[in-house]
C-alpha positions as CSV (number, residue, x, y, z in Angstrom):
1,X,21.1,-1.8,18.3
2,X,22.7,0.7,15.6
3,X,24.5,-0.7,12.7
4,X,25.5,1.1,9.3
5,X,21.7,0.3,7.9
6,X,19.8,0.4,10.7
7,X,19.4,3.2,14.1
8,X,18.1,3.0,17.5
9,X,17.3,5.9,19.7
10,X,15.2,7.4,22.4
11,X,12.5,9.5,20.9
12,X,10.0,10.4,23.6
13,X,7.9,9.2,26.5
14,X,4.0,7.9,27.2
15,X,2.2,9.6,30.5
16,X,3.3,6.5,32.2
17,X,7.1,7.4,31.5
18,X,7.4,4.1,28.8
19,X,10.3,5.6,26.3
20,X,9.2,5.5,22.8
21,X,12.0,4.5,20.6
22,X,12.8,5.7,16.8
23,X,14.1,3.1,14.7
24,X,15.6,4.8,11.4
25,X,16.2,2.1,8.4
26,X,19.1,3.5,6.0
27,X,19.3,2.9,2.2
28,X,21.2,4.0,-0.4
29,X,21.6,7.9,-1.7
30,X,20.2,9.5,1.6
31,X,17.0,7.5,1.5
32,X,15.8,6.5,4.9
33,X,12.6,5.7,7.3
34,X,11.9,6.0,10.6
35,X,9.0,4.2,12.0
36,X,8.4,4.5,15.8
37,X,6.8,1.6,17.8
38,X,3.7,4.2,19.2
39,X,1.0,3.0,16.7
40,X,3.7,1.8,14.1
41,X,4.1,5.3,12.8
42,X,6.2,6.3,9.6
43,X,7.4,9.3,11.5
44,X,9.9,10.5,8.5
45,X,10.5,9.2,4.9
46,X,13.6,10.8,3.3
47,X,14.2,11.0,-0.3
48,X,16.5,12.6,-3.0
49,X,15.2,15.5,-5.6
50,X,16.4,16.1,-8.5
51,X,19.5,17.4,-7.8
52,X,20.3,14.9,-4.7
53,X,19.2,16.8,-2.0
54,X,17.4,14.9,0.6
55,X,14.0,16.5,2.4
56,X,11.5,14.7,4.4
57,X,8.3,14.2,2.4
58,X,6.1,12.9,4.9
59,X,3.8,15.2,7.6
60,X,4.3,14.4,11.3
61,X,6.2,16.1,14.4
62,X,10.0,16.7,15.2
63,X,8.9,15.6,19.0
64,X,7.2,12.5,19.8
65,X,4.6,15.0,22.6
66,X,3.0,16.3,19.4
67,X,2.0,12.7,18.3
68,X,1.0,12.1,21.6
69,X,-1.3,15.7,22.0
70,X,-3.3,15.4,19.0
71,X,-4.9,12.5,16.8
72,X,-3.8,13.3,13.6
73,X,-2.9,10.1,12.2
74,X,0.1,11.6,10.7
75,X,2.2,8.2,9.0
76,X,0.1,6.0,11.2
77,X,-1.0,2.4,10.7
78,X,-4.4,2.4,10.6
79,X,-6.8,-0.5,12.4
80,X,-8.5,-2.7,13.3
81,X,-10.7,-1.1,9.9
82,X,-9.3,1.7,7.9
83,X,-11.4,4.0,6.7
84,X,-15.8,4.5,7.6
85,X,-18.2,1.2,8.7
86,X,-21.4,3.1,8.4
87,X,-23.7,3.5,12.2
88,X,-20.7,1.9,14.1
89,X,-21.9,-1.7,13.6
90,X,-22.5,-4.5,11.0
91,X,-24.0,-8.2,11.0
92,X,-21.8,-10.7,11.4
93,X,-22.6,-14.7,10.9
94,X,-26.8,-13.2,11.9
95,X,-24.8,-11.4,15.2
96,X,-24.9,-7.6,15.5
97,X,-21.4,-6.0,16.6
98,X,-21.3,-2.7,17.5
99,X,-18.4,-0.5,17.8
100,X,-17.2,2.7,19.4
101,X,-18.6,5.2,16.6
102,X,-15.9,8.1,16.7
103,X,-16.9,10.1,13.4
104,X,-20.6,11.2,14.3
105,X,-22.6,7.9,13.9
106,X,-19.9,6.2,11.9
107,X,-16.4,4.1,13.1
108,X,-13.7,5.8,11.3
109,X,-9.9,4.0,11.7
110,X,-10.8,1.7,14.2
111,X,-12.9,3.9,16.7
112,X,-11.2,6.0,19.4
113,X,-8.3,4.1,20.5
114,X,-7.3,2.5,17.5
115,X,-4.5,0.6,15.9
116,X,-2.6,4.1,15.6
117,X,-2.8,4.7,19.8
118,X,-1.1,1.6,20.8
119,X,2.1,0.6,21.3
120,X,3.5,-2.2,18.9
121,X,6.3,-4.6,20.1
122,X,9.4,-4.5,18.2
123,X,9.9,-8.4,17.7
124,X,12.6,-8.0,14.7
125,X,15.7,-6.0,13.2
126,X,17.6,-7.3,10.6
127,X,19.7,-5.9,7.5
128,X,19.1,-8.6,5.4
129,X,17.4,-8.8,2.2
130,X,17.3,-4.7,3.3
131,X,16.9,-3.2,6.3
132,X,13.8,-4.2,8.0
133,X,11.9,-3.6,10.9
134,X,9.6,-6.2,12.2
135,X,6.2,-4.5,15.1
136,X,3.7,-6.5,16.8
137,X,1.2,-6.2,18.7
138,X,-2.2,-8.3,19.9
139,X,-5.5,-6.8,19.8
140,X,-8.3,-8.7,22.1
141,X,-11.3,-9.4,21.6
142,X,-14.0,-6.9,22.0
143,X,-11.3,-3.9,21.6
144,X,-13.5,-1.3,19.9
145,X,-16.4,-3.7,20.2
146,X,-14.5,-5.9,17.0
147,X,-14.7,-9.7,17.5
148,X,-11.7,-11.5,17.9
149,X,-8.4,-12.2,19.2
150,X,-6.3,-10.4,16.3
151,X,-2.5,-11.2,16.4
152,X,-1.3,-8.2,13.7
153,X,2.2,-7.7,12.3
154,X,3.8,-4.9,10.3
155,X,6.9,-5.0,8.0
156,X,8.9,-2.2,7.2
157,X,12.1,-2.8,4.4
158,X,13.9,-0.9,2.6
159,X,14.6,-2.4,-0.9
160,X,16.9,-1.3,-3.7
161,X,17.3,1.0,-5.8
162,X,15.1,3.8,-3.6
163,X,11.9,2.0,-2.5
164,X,9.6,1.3,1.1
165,X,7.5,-1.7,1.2
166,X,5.1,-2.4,4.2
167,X,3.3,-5.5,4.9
168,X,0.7,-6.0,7.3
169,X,-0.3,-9.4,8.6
170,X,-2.5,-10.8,11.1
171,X,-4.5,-13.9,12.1
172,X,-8.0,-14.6,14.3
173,X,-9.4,-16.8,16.5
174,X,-13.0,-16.0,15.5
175,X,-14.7,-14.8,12.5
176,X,-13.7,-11.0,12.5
177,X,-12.7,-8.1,9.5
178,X,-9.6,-6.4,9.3
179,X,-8.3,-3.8,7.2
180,X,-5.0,-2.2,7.7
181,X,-3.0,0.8,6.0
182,X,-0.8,3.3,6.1
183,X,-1.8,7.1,6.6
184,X,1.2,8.7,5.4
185,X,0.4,12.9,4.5
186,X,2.7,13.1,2.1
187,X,4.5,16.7,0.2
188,X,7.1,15.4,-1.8
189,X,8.3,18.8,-1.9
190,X,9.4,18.4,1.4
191,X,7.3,18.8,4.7
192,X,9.0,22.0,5.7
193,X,9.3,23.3,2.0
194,X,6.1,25.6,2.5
195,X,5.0,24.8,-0.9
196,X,1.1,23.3,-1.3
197,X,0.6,19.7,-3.2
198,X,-1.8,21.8,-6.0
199,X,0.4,21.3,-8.5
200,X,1.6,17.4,-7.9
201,X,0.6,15.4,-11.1
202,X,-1.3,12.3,-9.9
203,X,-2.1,9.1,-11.4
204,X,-4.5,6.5,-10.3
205,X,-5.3,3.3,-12.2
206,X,-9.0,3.6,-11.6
207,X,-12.1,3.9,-13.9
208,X,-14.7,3.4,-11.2
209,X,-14.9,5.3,-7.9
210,X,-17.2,5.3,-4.8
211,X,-19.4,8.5,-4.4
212,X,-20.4,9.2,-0.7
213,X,-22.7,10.8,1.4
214,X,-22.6,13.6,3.6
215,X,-21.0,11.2,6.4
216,X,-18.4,9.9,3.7
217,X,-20.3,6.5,3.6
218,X,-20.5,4.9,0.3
219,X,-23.7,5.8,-1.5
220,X,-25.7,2.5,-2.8
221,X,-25.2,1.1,-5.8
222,X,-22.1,0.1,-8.0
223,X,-19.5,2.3,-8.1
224,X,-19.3,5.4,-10.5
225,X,-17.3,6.0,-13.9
226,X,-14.3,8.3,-13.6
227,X,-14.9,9.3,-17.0
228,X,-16.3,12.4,-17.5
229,X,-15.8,14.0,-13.6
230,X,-12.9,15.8,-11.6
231,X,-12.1,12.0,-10.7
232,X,-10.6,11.0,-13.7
233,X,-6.9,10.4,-12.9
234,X,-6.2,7.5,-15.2
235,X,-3.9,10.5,-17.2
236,X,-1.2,12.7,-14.8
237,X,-3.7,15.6,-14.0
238,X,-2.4,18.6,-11.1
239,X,-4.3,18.0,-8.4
240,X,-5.8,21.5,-8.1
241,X,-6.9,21.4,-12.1
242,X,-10.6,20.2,-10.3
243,X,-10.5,20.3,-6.7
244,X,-12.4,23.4,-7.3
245,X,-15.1,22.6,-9.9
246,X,-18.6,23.1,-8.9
247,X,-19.8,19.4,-7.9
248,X,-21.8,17.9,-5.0
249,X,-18.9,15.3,-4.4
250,X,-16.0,18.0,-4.2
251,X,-18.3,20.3,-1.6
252,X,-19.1,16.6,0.6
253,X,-15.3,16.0,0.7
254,X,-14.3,19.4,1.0
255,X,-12.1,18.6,-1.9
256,X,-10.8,14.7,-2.1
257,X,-11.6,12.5,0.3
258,X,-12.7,8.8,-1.9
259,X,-12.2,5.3,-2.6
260,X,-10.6,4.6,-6.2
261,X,-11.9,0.9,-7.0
262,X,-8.2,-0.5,-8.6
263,X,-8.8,-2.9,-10.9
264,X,-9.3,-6.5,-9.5
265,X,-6.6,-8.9,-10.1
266,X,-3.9,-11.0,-7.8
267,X,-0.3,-10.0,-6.5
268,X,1.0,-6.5,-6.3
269,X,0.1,-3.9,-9.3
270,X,0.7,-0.5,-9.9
271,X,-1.7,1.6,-8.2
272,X,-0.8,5.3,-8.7
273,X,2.2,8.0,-9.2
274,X,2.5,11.3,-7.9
275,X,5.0,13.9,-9.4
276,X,6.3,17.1,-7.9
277,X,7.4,19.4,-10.6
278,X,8.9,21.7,-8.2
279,X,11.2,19.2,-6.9
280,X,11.2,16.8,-9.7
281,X,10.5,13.7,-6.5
282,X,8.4,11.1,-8.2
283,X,6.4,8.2,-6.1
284,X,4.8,5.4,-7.2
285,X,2.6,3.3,-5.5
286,X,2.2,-0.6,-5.7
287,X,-0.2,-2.6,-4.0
288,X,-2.6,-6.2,-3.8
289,X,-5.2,-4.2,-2.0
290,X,-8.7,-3.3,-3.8
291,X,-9.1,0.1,-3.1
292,X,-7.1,3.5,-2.9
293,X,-8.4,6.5,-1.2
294,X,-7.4,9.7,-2.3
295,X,-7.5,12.0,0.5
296,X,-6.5,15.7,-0.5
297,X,-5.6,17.3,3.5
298,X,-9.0,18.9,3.3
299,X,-9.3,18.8,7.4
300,X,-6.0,20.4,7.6
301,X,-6.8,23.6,9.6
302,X,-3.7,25.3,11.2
303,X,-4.7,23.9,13.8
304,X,-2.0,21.7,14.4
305,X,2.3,23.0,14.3
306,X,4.1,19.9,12.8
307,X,7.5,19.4,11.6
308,X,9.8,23.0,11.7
309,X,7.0,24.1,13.7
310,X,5.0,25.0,10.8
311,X,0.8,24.8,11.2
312,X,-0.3,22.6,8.6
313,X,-3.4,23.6,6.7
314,X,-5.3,22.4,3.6
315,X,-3.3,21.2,0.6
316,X,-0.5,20.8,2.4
317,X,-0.2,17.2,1.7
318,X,-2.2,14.4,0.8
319,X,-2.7,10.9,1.2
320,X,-2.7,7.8,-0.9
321,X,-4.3,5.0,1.6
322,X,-4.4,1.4,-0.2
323,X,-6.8,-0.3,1.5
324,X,-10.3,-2.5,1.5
325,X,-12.9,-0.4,0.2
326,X,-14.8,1.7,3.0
327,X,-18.2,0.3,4.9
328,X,-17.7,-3.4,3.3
329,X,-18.7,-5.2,6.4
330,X,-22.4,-3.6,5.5
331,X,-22.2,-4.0,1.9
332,X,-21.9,-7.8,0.5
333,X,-21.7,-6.7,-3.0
334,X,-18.4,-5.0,-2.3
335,X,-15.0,-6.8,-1.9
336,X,-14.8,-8.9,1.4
337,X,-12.3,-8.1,3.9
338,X,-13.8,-11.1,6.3
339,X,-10.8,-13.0,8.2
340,X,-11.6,-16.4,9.5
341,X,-9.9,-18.7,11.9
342,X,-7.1,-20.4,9.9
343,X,-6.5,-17.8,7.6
344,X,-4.2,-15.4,7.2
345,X,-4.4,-11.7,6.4
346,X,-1.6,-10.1,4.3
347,X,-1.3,-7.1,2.2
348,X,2.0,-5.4,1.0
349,X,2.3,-1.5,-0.1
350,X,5.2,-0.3,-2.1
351,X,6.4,2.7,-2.6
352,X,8.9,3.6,-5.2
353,X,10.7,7.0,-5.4
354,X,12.6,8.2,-8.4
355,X,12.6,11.7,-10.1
356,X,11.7,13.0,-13.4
């Protein structure tokens, strides 16, 4: 299907020779997505600067072998858990589940082969209220040890004037948790632009954050004040004003890498804003989920060539994941992100670009 909003083509191939399709949704003033079905990845997110131009501001590959070659999570959506579940298991209704632990003794995004490996189902394309792309797919029970038959959905629009909203959905058929997100690195100086995220002001609408230990699982206790530490953001503050203060959170992290508790509350609120002085491209970010981690591309190591074939290393982007706050099914005095049979799970993301 290709219409004026909305693009089909082939992108790339799985080992068993299944072609992986791009699906680019077109807005207004050069701003466009492309999302492909393999683990209902962002793969590009184009929007204007200052003076109009339109760069990519999202980290990923040109070809779809380099999505394939390393686990990267580059614009991925993340499952069946986003984020850590401390030991790779948890108590559910007085039954122990145990998962595949992937990050030393920890589950990190859903173990192994999570949400991000899989191939989602395109089940809808339609222009109207926006271009929108609709991806399913069914995880079974057991899959990474979770409980459940999980039937997930994922939204993609476009919405006037220059914004990206993602939904994720899903039901169960037994008592289970789920927490999706998005994984987007983002440079909104441009992926290819060369230029490190240091300078990008950031704002997050958090007084309270979780401290971690040395595996990244929440420490006990309540969460910490912002006031006072390099994790105050409720002002715009450069990202690389702290990053580099002397603190036993900043050396575990390697820089950024922790849950901002949003404040509680119903429907979609504003959650943070990034700004790139360079380019004058502003995002802000709007969301009905609890947490936001603020991941700073510490683990970035030149490792891995990515879009223009350059090798990505640390502050080259960084990630704003809104999501259920990290080990929860271990910790009852944090936000529940249980899902029981007749309910249904849905959380919307929103992200608005503008320039200064």
């Amino acid at each position: 299907m290709t219409s004026a909003s909305i693009a089909r083509a082939p992108f790339g191939r799985l080992h068993d020779g299944t072609v992986i399709e791009r699906v680019t949704l077109r807005g207004e003033h050069g701003f466009e997505a492309s999302v492909l079905p393999f683990g209902a990845t962002l793969q590009a997110l184009l929007a204007p600067d200052r003076g109009g131009q339109c760069d990519d501001v999202v980290l990923g590959h040109d070809e779809f072998d380099g999505y394939l070659a390393q686990r990267k999570f580059f614009g991925a959506t993340i499952g069946r858990y986003a984020n850590r579940i401390a030991a790779a298991r948890f108590v559910l209704d007085g039954e122990t589940v145990k998962l595949d632990a992937n990050n030393g003794p920890n589950a990190l995004h859903g173990g192994p082969q999570g949400f991000d490996r899989k191939l989602w189902r395109v089940v809808e394309l339609t222009d109207e209220p926006g271009p929108t792309l609709v991806l399913e797919r069914e995880s079974p029970h057991g899959e990474e040890g979770y409980p459940g038959n999980l039937q997930t959905r994922v939204t993609y629009r476009l919405r006037d004037p220059m914004e990206l909203a993602v939904t994720y959905e899903a039901t169960t058929d037994r008592p289970t948790y789920v927490n999706l997100t998005n994984h987007s690195f983002f440079n909104l100086d441009g992926a290819r632009s060369g230029r490190q995220i240091l300078d990008h002001r950031l704002t997050i609408a958090s007084d309270h954050f979780l401290a971690v230990d040395a595996t990244a699982i929440p420490l006990p206790g309540p969460p910490q004040p912002v006031d006072g530490t390099p994790f105050d953001f409720r002002k715009p503050t450069a990202i690389g004003a702290r990053i580099r203060m002397n603190g036993e959170q900043l050396r575990l992290g390697r820089g950024y890498d922790h849950n901002f508790c949003l404040a509680s509350g119903t429907g979609v609120r504003f959650a943070a804003r990034l700004e790139a002085p360079h380019s004058g491209r502003v995002m802000e970010l709007f969301t009905d989920q609890p947490g936001l981690q603020f991941y700073s591309g510490n683990f970035l190591d030149g490792s891995t060539a990515g879009k223009g074939d350059r090798l990505y290393r640390q502050s080259d982007a960084l990630c704003l994941e809104p999501h259920a706050w990290p080990d929860t099914p271990n910790r009852p005095d944090f936000p529940s992100a249980r899902l029981d049979p007749g309910q249904v799970y849905r959380r919307t993301a929103i992200y608005c670009f503008s320039t200064l």
